[in-house]
C-alpha positions in Angstrom: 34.7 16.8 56.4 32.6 17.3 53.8 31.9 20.3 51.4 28.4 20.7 49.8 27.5 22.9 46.9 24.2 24.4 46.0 23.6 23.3 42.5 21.1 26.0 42.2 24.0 28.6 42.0 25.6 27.1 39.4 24.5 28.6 36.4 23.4 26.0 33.5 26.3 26.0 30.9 24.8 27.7 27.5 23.9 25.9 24.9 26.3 26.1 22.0 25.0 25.7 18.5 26.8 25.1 15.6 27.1 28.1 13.1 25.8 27.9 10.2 27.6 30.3 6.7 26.5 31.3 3.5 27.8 27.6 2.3 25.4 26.1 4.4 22.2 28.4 3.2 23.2 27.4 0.0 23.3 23.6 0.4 20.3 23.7 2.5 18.7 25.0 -0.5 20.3 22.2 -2.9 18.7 19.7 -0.1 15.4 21.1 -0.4 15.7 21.2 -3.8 16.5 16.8 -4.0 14.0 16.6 -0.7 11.4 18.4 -3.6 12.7 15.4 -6.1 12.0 12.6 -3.8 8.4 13.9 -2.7 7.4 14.7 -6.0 8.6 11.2 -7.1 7.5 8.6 -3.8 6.0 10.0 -1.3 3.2 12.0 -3.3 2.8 8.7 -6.1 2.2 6.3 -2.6 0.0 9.0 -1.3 -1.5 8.8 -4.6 -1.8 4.5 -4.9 -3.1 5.0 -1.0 -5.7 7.0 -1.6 -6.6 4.9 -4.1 -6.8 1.2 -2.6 -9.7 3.0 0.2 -11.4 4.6 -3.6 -14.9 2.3 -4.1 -16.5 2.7 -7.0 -20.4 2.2 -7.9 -23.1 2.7 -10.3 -25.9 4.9 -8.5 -28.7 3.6 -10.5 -31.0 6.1 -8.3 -29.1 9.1 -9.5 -30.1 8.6 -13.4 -33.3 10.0 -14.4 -34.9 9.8 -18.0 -37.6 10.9 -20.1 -39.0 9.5 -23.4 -41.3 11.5 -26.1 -42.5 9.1 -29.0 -44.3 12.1 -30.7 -46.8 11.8 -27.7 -44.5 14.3 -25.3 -42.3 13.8 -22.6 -42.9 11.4 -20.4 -43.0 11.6 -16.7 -38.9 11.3 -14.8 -37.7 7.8 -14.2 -35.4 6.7 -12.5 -32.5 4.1 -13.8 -33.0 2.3 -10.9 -37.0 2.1 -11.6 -36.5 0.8 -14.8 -33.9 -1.8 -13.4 -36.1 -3.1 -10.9 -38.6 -3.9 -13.7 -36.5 -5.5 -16.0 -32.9 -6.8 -13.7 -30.7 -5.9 -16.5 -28.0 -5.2 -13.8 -27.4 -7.5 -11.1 -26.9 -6.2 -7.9 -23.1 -7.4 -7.6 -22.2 -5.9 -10.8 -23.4 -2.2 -9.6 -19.7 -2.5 -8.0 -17.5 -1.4 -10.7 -13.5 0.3 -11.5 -13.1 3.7 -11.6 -13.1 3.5 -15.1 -16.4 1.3 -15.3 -18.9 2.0 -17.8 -22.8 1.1 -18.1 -24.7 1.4 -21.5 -28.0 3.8 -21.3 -29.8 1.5 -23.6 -29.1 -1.7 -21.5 -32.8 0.1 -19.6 -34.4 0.2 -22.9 -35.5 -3.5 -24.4 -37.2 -1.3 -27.3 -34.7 0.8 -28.5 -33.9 1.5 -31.9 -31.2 3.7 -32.8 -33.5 4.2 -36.1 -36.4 5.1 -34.5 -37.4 8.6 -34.0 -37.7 8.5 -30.4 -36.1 11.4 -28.2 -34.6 10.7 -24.8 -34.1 13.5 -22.1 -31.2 12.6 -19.3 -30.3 14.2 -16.1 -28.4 13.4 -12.9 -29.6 14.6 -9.5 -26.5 14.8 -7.6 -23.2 15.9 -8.7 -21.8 12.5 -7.9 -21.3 10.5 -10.9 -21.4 11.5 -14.4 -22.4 9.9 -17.9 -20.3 9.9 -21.0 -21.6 11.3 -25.0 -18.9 9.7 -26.7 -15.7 11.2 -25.5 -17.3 14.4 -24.1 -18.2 13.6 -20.2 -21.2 15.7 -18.6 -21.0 16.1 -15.0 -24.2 18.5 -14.2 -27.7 18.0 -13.3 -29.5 19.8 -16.3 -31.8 17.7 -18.2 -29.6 16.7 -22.1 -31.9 15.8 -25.0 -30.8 13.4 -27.5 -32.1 11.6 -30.5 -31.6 8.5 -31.0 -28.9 7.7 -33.1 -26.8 10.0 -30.1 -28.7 8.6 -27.3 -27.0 4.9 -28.4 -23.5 6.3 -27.6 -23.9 7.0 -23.9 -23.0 5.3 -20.7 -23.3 6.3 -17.2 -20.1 6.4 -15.0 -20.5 5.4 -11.7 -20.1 7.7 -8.4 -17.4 7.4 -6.0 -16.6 6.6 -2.1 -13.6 6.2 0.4 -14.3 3.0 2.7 -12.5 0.1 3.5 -14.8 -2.1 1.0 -11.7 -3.0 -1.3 -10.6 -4.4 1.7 -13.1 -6.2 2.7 -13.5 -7.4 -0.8 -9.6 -8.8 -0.7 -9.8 -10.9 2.5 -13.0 -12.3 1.9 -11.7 -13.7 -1.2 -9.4 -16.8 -0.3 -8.0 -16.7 -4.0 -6.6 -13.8 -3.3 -6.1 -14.3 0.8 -4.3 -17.0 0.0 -1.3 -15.4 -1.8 -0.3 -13.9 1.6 0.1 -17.5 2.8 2.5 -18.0 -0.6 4.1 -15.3 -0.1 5.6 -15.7 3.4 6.0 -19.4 2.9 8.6 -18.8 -0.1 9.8 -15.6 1.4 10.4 -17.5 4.9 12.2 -20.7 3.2 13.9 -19.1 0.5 15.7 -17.0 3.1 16.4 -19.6 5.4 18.0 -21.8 2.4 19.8 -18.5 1.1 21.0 -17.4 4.3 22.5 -20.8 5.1 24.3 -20.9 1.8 25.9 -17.7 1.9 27.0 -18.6 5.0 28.8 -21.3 4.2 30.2 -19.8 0.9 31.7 -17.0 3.3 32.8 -18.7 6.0 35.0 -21.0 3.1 36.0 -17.5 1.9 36.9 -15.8 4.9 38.0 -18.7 7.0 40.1 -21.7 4.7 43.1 -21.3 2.1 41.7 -23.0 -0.1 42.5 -21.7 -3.6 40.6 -20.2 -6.7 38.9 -17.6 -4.1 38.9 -15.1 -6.4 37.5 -16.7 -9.2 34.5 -18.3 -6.9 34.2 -14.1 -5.7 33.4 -13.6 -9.6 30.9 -16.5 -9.6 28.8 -15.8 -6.6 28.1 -11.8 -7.9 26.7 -13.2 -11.3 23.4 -13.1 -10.4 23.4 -9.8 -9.6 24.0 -9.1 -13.4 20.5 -11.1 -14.9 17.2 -10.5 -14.2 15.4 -12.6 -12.2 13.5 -14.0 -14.8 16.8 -15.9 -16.5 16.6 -18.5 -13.4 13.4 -19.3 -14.0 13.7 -19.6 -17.5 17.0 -22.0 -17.0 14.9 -24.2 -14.1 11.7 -24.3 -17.2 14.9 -26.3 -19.5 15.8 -28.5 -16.9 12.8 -29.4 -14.7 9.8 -28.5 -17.1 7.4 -30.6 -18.8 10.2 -31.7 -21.6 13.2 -30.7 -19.3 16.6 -32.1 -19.6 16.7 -33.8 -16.2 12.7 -33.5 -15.5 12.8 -36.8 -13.6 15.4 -35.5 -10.8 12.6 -33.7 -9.1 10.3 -37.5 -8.7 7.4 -36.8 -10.1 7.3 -33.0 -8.4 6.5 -30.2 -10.6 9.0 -27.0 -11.0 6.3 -24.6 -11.6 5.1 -23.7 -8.0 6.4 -22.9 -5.0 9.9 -25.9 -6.0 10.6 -23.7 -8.9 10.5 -20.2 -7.3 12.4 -20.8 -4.4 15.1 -22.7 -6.5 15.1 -19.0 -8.4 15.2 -17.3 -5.1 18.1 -18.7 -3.7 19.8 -18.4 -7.2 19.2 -14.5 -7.3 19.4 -13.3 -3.8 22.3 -15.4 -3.2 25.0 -12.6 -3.8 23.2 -10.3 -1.5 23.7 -12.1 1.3 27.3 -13.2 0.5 28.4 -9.4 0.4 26.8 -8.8 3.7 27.7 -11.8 5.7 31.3 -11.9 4.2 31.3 -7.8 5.5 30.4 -9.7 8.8 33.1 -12.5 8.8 35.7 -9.9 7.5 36.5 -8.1 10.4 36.5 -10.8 13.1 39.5 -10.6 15.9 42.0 -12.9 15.8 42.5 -12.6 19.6 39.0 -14.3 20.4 40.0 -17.2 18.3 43.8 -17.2 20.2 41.8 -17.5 23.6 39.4 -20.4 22.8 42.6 -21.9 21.8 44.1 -21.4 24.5 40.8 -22.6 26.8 41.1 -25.8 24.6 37.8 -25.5 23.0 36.6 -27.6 20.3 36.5 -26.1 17.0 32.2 -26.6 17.0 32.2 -24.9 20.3 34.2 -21.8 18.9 32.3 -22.0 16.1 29.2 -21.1 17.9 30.4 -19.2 21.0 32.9 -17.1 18.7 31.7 -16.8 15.3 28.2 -16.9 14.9 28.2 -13.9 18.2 30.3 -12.4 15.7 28.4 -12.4 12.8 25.2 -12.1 14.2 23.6 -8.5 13.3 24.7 -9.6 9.6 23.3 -12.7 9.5 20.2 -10.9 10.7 20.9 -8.3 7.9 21.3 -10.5 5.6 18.4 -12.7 6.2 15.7 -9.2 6.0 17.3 -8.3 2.8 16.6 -11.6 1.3 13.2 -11.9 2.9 12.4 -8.2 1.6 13.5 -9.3 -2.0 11.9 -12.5 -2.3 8.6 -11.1 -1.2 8.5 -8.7 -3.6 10.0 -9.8 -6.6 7.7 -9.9 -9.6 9.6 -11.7 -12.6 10.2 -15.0 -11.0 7.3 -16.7 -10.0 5.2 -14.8 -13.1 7.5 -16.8 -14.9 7.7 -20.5 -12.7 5.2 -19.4 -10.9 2.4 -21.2 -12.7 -1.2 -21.2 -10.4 0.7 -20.9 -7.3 -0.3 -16.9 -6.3 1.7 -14.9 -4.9 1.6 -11.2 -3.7 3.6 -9.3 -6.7 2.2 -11.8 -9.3 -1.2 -10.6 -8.3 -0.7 -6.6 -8.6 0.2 -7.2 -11.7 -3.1 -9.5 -12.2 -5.6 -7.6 -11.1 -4.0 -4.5 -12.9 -2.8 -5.8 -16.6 -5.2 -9.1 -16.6 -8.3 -7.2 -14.9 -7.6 -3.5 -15.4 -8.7 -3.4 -11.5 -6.5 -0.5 -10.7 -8.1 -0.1 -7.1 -7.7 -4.1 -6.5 -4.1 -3.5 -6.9 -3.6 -0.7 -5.5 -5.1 -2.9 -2.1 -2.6 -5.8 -3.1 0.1 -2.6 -3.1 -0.8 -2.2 0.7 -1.1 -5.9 2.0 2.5 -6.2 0.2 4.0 -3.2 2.1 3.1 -4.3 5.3 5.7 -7.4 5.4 8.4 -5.1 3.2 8.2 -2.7 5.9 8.1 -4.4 8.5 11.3 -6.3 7.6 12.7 -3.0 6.6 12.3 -2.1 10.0 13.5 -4.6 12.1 16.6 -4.7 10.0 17.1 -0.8 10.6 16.5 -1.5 14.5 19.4 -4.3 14.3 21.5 -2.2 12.5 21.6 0.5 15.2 21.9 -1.8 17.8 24.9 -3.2 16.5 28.0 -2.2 18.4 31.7 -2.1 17.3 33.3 -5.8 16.9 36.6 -4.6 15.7 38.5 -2.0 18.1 41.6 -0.1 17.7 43.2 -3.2 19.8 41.6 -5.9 17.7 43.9 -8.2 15.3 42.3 -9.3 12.3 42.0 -12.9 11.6 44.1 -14.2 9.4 43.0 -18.2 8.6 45.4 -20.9 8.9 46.5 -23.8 6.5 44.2 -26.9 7.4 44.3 -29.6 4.8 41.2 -31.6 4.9 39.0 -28.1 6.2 40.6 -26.3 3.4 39.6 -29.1 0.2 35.8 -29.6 2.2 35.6 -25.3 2.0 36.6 -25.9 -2.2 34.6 -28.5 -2.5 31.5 -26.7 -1.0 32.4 -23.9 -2.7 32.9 -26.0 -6.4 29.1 -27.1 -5.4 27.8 -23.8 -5.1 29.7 -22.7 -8.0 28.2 -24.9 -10.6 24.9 -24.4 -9.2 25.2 -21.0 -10.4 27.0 -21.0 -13.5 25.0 -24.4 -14.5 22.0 -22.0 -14.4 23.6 -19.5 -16.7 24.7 -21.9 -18.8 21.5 -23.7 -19.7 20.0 -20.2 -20.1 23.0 -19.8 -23.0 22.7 -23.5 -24.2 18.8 -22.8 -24.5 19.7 -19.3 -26.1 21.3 -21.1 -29.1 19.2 -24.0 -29.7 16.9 -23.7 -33.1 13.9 -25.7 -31.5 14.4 -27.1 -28.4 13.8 -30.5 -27.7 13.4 -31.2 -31.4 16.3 -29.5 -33.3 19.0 -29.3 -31.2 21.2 -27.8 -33.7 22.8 -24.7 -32.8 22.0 -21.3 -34.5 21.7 -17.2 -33.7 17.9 -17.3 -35.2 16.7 -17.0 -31.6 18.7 -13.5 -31.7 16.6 -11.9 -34.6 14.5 -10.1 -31.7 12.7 -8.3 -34.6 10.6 -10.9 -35.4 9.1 -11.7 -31.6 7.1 -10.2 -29.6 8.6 -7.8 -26.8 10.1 -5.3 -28.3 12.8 -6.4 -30.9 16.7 -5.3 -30.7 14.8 -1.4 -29.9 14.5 -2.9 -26.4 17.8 -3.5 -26.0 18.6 -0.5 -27.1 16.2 1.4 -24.6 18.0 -0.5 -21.7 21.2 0.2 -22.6 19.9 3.9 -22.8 17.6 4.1 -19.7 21.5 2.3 -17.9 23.2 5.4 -18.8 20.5 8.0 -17.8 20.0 6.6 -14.6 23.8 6.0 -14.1 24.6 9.7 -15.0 21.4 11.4 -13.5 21.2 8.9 -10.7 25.0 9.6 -9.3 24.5 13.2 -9.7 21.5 13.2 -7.6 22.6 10.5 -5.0 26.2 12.2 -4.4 24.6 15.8 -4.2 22.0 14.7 -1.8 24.3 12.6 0.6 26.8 15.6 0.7 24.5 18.4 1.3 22.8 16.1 4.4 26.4 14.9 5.4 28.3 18.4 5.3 25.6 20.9 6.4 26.0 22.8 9.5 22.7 23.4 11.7 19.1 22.3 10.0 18.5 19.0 12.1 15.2 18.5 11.7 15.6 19.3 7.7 18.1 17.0 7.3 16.8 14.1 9.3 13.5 14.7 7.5 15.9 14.3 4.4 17.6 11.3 5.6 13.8 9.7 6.4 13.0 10.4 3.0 16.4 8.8 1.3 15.9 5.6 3.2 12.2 5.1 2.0 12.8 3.8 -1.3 14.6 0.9 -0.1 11.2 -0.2 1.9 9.6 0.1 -1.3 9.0 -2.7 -3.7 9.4 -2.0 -7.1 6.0 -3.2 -8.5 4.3 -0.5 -6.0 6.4 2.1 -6.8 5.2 1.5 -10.3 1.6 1.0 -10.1 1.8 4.2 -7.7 3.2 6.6 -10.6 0.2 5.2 -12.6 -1.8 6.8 -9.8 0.1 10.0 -9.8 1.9 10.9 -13.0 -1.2 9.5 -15.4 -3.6 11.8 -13.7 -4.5 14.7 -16.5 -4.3 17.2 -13.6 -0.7 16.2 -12.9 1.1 19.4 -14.6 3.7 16.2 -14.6 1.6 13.9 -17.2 3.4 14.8 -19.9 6.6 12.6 -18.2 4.2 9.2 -18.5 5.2 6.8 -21.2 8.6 8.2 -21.9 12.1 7.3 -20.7 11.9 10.1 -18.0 9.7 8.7 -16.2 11.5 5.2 -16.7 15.0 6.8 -15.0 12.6 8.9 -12.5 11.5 5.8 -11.2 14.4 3.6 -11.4 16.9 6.1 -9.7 14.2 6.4 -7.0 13.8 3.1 -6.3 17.7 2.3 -5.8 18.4 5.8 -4.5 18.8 4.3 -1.0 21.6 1.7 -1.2 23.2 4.2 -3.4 22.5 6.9 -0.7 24.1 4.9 1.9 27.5 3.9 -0.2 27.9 8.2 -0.9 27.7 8.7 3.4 29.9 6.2 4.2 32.1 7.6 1.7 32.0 11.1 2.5 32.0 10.0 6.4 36.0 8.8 5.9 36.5 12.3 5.3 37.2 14.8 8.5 35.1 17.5 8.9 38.9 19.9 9.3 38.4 19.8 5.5 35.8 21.9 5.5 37.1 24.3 8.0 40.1 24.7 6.1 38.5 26.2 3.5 36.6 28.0 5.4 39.3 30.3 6.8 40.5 30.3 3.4 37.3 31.7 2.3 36.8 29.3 -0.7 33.0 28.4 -1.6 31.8 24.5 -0.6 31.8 23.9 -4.4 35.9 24.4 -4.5 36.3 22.1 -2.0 33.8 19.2 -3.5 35.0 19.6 -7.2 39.0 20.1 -5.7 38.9 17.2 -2.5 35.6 15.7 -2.3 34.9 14.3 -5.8 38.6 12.7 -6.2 38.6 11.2 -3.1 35.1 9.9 -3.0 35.7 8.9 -6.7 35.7 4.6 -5.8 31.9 5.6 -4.2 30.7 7.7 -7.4 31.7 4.8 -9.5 30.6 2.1 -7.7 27.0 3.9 -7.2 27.0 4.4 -11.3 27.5 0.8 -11.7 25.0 -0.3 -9.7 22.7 1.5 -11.2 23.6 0.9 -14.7 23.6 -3.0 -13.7 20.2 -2.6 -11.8 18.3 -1.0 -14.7 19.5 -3.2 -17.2 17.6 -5.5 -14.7 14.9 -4.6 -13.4 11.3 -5.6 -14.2 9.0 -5.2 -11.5 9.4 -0.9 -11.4 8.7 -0.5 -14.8 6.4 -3.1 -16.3 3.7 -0.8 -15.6 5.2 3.0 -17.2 6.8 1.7 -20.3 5.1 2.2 -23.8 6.2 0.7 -27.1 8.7 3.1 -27.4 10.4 2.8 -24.5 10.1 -1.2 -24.2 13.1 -2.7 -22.2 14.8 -5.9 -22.4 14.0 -7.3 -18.6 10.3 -6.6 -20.2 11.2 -8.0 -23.5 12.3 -11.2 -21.7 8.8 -11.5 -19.7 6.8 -10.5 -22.6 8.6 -13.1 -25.5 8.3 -15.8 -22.2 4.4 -15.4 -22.4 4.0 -15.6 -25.8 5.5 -18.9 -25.6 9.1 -17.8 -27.1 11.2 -19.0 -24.2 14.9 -19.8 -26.2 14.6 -15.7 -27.5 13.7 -15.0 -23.9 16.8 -16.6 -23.0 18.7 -15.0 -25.4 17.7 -11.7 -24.4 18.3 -12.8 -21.0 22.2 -14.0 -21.8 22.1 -9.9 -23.4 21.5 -8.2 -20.6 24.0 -10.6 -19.0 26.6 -10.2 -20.8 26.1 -6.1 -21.2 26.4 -5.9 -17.7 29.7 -8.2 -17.2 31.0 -5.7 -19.9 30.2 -2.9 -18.0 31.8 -4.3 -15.2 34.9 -4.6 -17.0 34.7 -1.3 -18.2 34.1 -0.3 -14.7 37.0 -1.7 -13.7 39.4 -0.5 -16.2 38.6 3.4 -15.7 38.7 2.5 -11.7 42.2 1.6 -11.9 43.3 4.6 -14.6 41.6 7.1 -12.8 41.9 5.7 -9.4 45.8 5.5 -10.1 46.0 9.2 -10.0 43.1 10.3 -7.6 43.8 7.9 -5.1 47.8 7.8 -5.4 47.8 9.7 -1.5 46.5 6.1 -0.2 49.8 4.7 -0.9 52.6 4.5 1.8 55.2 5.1 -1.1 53.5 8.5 -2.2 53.1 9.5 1.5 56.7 9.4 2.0 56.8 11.3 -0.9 
């Protein structure tokens, strides 16, 4: 017997929609307001630095016309271009000009004499182009007389188009092709060296007793507290033309592609540890108990067991090492030497060439790979699926002798390849004249006499640290909470959320050159932010505002959403509930978002070598700018600064996390549960 239903008379259950209070207007409205922050300060700059890579600029030599009285009256119009064709004053390639180009009136002129008393008339036809009289620009078509003592103080500015010329230009030049070919080579190899390192410095971690794990911990996360211009500078003292060991490398030379990925793996080494240790961490013991139990050898665990296991972050890991080699500026401008790459270029064609639209098409061609790994490592992420279930029993390793002294002796290896590098750096730092006097001294300290800035650019860091620490956390928290706790408004928050993970796709040298773009433009009501330190924390909160972003949510994600409701039927506002619950129990996040970005812009180069002025110089600047005026032991020094700075900061870190921690977070004990 069977029973059939008409689905048709079955009405459709309603939809039910979440309510949304007078809370959730109001944090809506905070969102918009930090959604405002992050257009204002990415996507309108990249719109900015887009627009301007497909800008071609010319001189219109048809669009100049002159006349010339020598007491006889006026002659009859000419055109710039007639008089060129009769005397090739310009060629025809360098008609193509930047956006600031300029050509001299008299260049059309063999006979001029700014004595003379010979009158010139000038006129554009087309509103186009303009021409400069000394500072004063005149942009209509009116005929302009001059004598000639004025007439020797003009220059024609050339006329504008959008095309894909500059692009053209940039892959028709195999200079310049070429670094794309650099770029992925060093990128590719650097992250398969790093990747394979880190992996074996985790699995000793994670899977051995061997002892002295904590103190390894502290020496794998050291690079994260230098530049990446230090490891250059250390690989210079031991590989370089008058290099300590100079003959280990047979003959090879460190500066090119030996020397940068040597730096690479030094400085993106840490950021892969943290993510494939995260990986390893939360293995289940069970899987382990059943190969056991199948009798299978300890390779054949190893790669039907672990490696499945660890997979999506050893893919993570791998696109964020990719994504920061690729784009990272300070090392291979430093060991770099002829061998071109992508971020080394931008900052070519704009400080060495003052081609702003050359770079802004360099900008492009380097967001293409940035993205693209961004992307793939996003599309992993989501795919991953839950490893460690409610059932799971974490892995606890096992005592094995001879496994346990090869995982310390690994580890010993990879430890004195990083503290060796630091050290040189120090050695070098108090050296009076290296290789010549090899006494020690501080002179290489007394910053006030190189270039780069002096001890004021230490200063500034320390400074621009705090601002972005203070302003950044503020921001960062707000934003995460507002997008996290927010009733209703999907598509506002997802367009949030879209906007908060841009920045990390985003390599700092772009996000630079692209405020030059948009905040240096005299119709930016903003220009009065360029050359200060606001627009130094501006862009250095936005280009770490995503990792920070990500650390807030999966803070404020621990916490159950019966929080808010409580307060809710105890009609208390959201902001009782944030400054009463929210802030002391997220309080590990805030301060682990404030120190990473005090440590990050105490080390960053690449997203402010373009905006700072000689007030505001830095000491990751300081560093680059002493190295290429041939100072390289005060580099160093500053280099070991910065270093130092931040492991204090880390300390001091640590000691307020465990004062204030001790009484915010005393709930997470058993004892004061009981209680």
């Amino acid at each position: 017997m069977s029973i059939s239903v008409e689905t048709s008379a079955i009405p459709s259950a309603p939809i039910i929609r979440p309510k949304t209070s007078k809370d959730d207007r109001t944090m809506i409205a905070f969102m918009l307001v930090i959604g405002l922050y992050l257009i204002i300060a990415l996507a309108l700059p990249l719109y900015a630095m887009l627009s301007k890579s497909f800008s071609t600029y010319s001189f219109d030599l048809s669009n100049f016309e002159f006349q010339v009285d020598k007491g006889e009256g006026w002659s009859e119009p000419i055109t710039a271009l007639a008089l060129n064709e009769n005397l090739n004053v310009v060629k025809p390639e360098e008609l193509k000009t930047s956006s600031d180009g300029r050509l001299g009136v008299t260049a059309f002129f063999p006979d001029f004499n700014f004595r003379s008393p010979t009158k010139y008339r000038l006129r554009q036809i087309r509103l186009d182009s303009s021409f400069l009289v000394g500072s004063k620009r005149v942009a209509d078509t009116e005929w302009h007389e001059y004598e000639s003592n004025q007439f020797r103080r003009i220059v024609l500015r050339p006329s504008s188009a959008t095309g894909l010329e500059n692009f053209r230009t940039y892959f028709s030049t195999p200079a310049l092709f070429r670094s794309i070919e650099n770029s992925l080579f060093i990128a590719v190899l650097s992250t398969i060296i790093t990747v394979s390192l880190a992996f074996g410095f985790a699995y000793a971690l994670n899977r051995s007793k061997m002892r002295f794990k904590g103190v390894f911990r502290l020496i794998a996360m050291a690079p994260i507290l230098v530049p990446s211009l230090l490891p250059g500078i250390a690989l210079v003292y031991l590989f370089g033309n008058q290099g300590m060991i100079k003959g280990m490398l047979f003959g090879e030379s460190i500066y090119g592609p030996i020397g940068i990925v040597i730096g690479s793996v030094f400085f993106t080494f840490p950021h892969a540890l943290i993510i494939i240790t995260t990986a390893l961490a939360i293995s289940d013991s069970r899987l382990y108990e059943a190969a056991i139990s199948l009798r299978a050898s300890r390779w054949r665990t190893f790669w039907t067991v672990t490696i499945p296991g660890a997979r999506y972050g050893l893919i993570s890991a791998a696109f964020v090492v990719f994504n920061l080699v690729i784009t990272d500026f300070g090392l291979p401008k430093v060991i770099g030497g002829q061998y071109n790459m992508l971020a080394v270029d931008i900052y070519k064609q704009v400080i060495g060439q003052q081609n702003f639209e050359m770079g802004a098409v360099v900008s492009v061609v380097l967001l293409i790979p940035a993205l693209f790994a961004f992307s793939i490592d996003r599309y992993v992420q989501k795919r991953q699926v839950a490893v460690l279930t409610a059932q799971s029993v974490p892995f606890e390793a096992k005592p094995h002798k001879q496994f346990d002294l090869i995982c310390l002796c690994y580890c010993l290896l990879v430890g004195i390849f990083i503290v060796g590098l630091i050290g040189v750096c120090q050695y070098a730092a108090l050296i009076k004249f290296w290789p010549y006097q090899l006494s020690l001294s501080l002179v290489n300290y007394n910053f006030d006499v190189m270039d780069g800035g002096g001890w004021a650019s230490y200063t500034n860091s320390i400074q621009l640290g705090i601002y972005t620490a203070i302003a950044g956390t503020i921001l960062v928290f707000s934003g995460a909470y507002v997008v996290e706790k927010t009733n209703g408004f999907f598509a506002t928050r997802s367009a949030f959320q879209f906007l908060a993970m841009m920045p990390m796709a985003i390599p700092g040298l772009v996000l630079g050159l692209a405020y030059i773009f948009f905040f240096n433009d005299p119709a930016n009501p903003l220009n009065g932010l360029y050359a200060t330190m606001g627009i130094l924390v501006i862009c250095t909160v936005t280009h770490f505002y995503t990792v920070s972003h990500l650390t807030a949510l999966t803070a404020l994600k621990q916490m159950d959403r019966e929080f808010e409701a409580v307060a809710s039927s105890l009609k208390q506002p959201f902001y009782r509930l944030v400054s009463g619950v929210t802030i002391p129990v997220c309080l590990p996040a805030i301060l682990d978002i404030s120190i990473y970005l005090f440590v990050n812009a105490m080390t960053t180069v690449s997203a402010v070598i373009f905006l700072y002025s000689p007030d505001t110089a830095l000491a990751a600047i300081a560093v680059l700018n002493m190295d290429d005026a041939g100072d390289v032991a005060p580099a160093a020094a500053m280099g070991m600064m910065i270093f130092y700075t931040n492991v204090v900061a880390r300390l001091i870190h640590l000691l307020i996390s465990r004062k204030v921690l001790r009484r915010t977070q005393a709930w997470r004990s058993r004892e004061s549960v009981a209680d």
